[in-house]
C-alpha positions in Angstrom: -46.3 0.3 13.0 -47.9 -2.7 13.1 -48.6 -3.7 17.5 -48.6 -7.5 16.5 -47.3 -8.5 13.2 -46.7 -12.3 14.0 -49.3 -14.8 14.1 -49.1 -17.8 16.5 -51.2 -21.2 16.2 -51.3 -23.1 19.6 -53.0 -26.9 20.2 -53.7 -27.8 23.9 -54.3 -31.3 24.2 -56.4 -32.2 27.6 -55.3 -34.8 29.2 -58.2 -37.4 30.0 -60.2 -38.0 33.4 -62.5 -40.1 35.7 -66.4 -39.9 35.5 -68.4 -41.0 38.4 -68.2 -43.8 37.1 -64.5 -44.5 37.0 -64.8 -45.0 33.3 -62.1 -43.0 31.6 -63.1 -40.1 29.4 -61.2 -38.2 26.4 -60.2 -34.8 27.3 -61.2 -32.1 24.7 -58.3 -30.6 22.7 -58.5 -27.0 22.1 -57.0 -24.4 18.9 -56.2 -20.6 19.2 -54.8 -18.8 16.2 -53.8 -15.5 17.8 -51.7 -12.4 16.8 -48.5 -11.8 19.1 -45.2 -10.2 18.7 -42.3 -12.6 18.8 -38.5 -11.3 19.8 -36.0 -13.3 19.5 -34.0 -14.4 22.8 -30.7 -12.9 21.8 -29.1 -12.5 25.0 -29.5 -15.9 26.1 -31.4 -15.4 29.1 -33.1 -18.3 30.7 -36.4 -18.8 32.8 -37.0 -21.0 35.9 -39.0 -24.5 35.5 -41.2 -25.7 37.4 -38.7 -27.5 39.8 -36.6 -24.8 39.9 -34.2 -25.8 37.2 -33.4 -23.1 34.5 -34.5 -23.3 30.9 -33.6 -21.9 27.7 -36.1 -20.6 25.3 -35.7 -19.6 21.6 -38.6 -16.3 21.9 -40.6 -13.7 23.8 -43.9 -14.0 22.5 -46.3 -11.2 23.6 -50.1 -11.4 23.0 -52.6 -9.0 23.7 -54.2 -9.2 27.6 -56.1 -12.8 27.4 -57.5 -15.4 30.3 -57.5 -18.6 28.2 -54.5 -20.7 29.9 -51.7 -21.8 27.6 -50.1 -25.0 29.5 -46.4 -25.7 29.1 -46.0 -28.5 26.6 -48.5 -27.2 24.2 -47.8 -27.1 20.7 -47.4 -24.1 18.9 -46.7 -22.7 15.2 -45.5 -19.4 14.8 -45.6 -18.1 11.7 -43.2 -14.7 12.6 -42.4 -11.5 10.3 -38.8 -12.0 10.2 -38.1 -15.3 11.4 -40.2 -17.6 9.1 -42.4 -20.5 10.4 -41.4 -22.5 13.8 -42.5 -25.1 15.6 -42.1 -26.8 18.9 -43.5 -26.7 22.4 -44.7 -23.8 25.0 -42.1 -23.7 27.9 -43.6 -21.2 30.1 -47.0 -19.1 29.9 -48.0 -16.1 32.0 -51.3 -14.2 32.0 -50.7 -10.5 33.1 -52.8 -7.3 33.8 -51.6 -5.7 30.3 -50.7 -8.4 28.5 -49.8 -11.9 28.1 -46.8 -13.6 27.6 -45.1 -17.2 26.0 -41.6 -18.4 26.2 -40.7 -20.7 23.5 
């Protein structure tokens, strides 16, 4: 048995900012191609925004324990085992102790 069959591409795009200067500068986009386990949110469960305002999601995605910060709003590809390819934006991330954790 295979810990994380699914393979998820995610694009953060960094918003820009201020020198010294005041001239604006470009923020730097990052890529992360990671391996994950995505289960499908069959019971229709729903997680809490921001402002406190509940939000359905499509999948659990678990990753193995990582510190890079996925924002809401980043773009994602999953490629999933049973499920085919899907695309769309992050809702929620959460960095645990044993693991770490998307809602899509």
């Amino acid at each position: 048995m295979v810990r994380y069959p699914d393979t998820i591409a995610i694009t953060v795009a960094a918003s820009g900012s201020q020198n010294a200067s005041g001239i604006w500068v470009a923020g730097a986009s990052g890529y992360y191609s990671l391996d994950c386990r995505a289960e499908v949110n069959g019971s229709g469960k729903k997680i809490a925004s921001d402002d406190g305002s509940l939000i359905d999601y499509a999948f659990d995605v678990y990753l193995p324990a990582m510190t890079t910060v996925i924002p809401a709003g980043a773009s994602f590809s999953l490629a999933a085992l049973n499920n085919g390819t899907i695309r769309g934006k992050v809702k929620r991330a959460s960095n645990g102790q044993l693991n770490s954790r998307l809602w899509l």
